[in-house]
C-alpha positions, 0 to 999 in steps of 0.5 A: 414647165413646158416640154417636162415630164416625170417618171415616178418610180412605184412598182417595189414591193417593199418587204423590210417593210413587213407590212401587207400595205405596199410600201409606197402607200404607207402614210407620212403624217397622214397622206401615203407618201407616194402622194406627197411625192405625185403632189411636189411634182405637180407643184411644178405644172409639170406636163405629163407624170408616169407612175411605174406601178407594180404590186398592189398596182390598183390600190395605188392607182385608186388612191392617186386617182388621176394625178398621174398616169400609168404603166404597169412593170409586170416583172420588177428586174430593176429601176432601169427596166422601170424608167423604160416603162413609160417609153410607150407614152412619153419615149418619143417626146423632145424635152426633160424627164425627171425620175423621181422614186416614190417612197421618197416623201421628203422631196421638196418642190423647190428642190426639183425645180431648181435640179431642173433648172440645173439641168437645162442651164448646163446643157447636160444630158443627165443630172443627178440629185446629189446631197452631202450625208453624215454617214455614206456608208452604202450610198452610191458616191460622186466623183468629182473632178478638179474643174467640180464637173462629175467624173463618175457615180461609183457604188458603194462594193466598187468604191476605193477606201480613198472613194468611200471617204466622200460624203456627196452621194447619189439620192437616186433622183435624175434629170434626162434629156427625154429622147436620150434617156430612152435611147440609152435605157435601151443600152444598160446591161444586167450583168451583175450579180441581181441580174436587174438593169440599174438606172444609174448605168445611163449616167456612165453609159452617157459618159463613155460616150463623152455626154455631159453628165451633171449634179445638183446638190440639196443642201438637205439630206433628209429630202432624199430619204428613202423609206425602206423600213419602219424605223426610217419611216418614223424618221421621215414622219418626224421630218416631215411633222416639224416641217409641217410645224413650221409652216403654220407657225410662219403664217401665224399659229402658235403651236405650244410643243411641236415636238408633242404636236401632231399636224396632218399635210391636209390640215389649214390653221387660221393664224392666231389659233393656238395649239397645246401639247398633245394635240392631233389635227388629222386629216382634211381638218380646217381650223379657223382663227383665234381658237384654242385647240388642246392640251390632248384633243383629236380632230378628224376630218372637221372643220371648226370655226373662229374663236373656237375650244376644242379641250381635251376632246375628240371631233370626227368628221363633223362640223363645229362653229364659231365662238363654241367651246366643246369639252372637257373630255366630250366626244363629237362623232361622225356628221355632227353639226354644232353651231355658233355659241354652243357649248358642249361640256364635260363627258357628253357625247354627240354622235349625227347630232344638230345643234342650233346656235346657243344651245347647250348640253353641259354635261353627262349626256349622250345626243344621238340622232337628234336635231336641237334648235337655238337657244335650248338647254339640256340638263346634265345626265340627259339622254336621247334614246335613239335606238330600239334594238332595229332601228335609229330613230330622231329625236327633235327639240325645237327652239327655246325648250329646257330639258331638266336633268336625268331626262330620257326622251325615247326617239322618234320625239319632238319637243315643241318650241320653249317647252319644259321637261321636268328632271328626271322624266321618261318622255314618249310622247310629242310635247307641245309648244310651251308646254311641260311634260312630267314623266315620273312616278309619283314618290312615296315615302314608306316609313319605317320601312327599313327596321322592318326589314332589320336592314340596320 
């Protein structure tokens, strides 16, 4: 879009939030929702976007980083004075500016597109975001005339009990002619009883003056929730996860239970790939096709190839190949690498590990800082001790070895390639290459030891 801006409202403090975090910055199905609203406008090739900062004004910055541009409000005196901001680096352009609120994550694309299209289309010199609502109650409401065209937003405390029988409310989203806007902002009064310049005086100051003032409608009030408080938090997460849900199940994923699923906005899912109830994929996880993801596993971060089971089981920020099964109940931690046809099994626990294609750690065993070869079986109950109480160090087992069960390999170690560990053996020094390292003691039978001892 040419000649179009946004403004993105961010400066509130957000108290019946209760929370330390500054409201815009909560999370909505993993990304702060401020976010998610700077990410719906620049679906739009919208050509400048100024977000209104205010507390915790650096924190929000970083994480928005240069997706926006910005402008501090030093004194938060109401949504007006906010708009009036950003006059210092757009006020002097020709075109449209949308105002959109940053704690309203539902927003769609879509649906700013075609509220700008409205207001183009009309030759308007405002237009209010407008949606139908089961409960209005405290809403400000839309008055229409006979011919559709607005009368008047009239607020809740100054509606008539006829008025506060409408259910088409204002959302607090707008489109302006640019230079207009900030010529009128210029106008608006804080003459009541918050002493705060309200934006929604433009649209009626524009009107005394006999401007035209427009609405569009979304037919989906949950777009234009506001998230003030928690409970309306976990609402815009509800929303926001079925939709969520619903995409990847368009393009192809089966999801088991989507309301016992849970999908971060980050998150791409090859088609086929099936998702069972209690399932988590967070963050910035790539998932490819045809894998089998669940009942209750966790995936951060990762990314985990075609053909791919992830049971009952936690990845984090690590990399898990194709045609690979890891769990039940295993935990693969942070920098872990697990090639193609590796099979991690039940209780096994792999933290900055790599694992060559086929190799296997079935059960009962802890993989530390070690780098593994292809074709190598570990034994169950096998451990790679990789820290002397200073330092981590690596383990490294090369191509076709064997580790028997109940082995120790005190790192830093190298086990050579298709060499054997005999079960049960303490290894501290290097193994040569086809070789096999014992490392017991010897067993010794004490007989009739115990009625010595008239233990029974």
């Amino acid at each position: 879009m040419t000649n179009t801006y946004a403004v993105v409202l961010a400066a509130g403090q957000g108290t019946r939030m209760k929370s330390s975090l500054y409201k815009v910055l909560h999370p909505v199905c993993g990304k702060p929702m401020v976010e998610h609203v700077i990410d719906h406008i620049r679906g739009l090739g919208i050509d400048r976007i100024v977000t209104i900062v205010g507390h915790g004004a650096e924190r929000v910055e970083e994480t928005l980083g240069e997706k926006s541009e910005y402008v501090l409000q030093e004194q938060q005196l109401g949504t007006a004075h906010a708009v009036q901001q950003a006059e210092k680096l757009i006020g002097d352009l020709d075109g449209t500016t949308i105002v959109v609120c940053g704690d309203t994550p539902l927003i769609r694309s879509e649906t700013m597109e075609a509220l700008i299209a409205h207001h183009n289309e009309t030759g308007a010199k405002a237009t209010i975001l407008t949606a139908n609502a089961d409960d209005p109650t405290g809403y400000g409401r839309i008055i229409r005339g006979d011919d559709g065209q607005v009368l008047r937003n009239v607020e809740q405390k100054d509606a008539t009990l006829e008025e506060q029988e409408i259910v088409e409310i204002n959302t607090g989203t707008y489109c302006f002619d640019n230079r207009v806007l900030f010529e009128t902002l210029k106008k608006v009064r804080n003459d009541n009883v918050q002493g705060e310049y309200y934006l929604p005086d433009v649209a009626g100051i524009l009107q005394a003056e006999g401007a035209l003032v427009s609405a569009y409608m979304t037919d989906d009030f949950s777009e234009t929730l506001g998230i003030n408080d928690r409970v309306i938090l976990a609402e815009a997460e509800s929303v926001m996860r079925r939709r969520i849900a619903d995409k990847h199940m368009r393009n192809g994923v089966t999801i088991i239970s989507p309301d016992h699923t849970y999908i971060s906005a980050a998150a791409e899912i090859g088609r086929d790939t099936i998702l069972q109830p209690g399932t988590m994929i967070e963050g910035h996880t790539v998932i490819g096709e045809n894998c089998l993801i669940g009942p209750n596993s966790q995936i951060v971060d990762s990314v985990i190839g075609e053909g791919t089971t992830v049971h009952s089981s936690v990845v984090l920020a690590s990399t898990v190949g194709s045609t690979t099964t890891v769990g039940p109940f295993a935990h693969i931690r942070p920098d872990s690498n697990l090639g193609d046809k590796v099979k991690i099994g039940n209780f096994v626990e792999v933290k900055k590990s790599t694992l060559g294609e086929g190799s296997k750690v079935s059960h009962l065993s802890y993989i530390g800082d070690t780098k593994i070869g292809s074709r190598v079986n570990v034994g169950c109950g096998t451990i790679t001790v990789n820290y002397d109480g200073t330092n981590k160090h690596i383990t490294t087992i090369e191509d076709d070895a064997f580790i028997g069960c109940n082995s120790n390999l005190i790192a830093p170690v190298t086990i050579e390639k298709g060499a054997y560990v005999a079960a049960g053996s303490t290894i501290t020094k290097n193994v040569p290459e086809h070789s096999l390292a014992i490392g017991r003691a010897r067993q010794e039978n004490k007989e009739g030891y115990v009625k010595k001892l008239n233990l029974n």
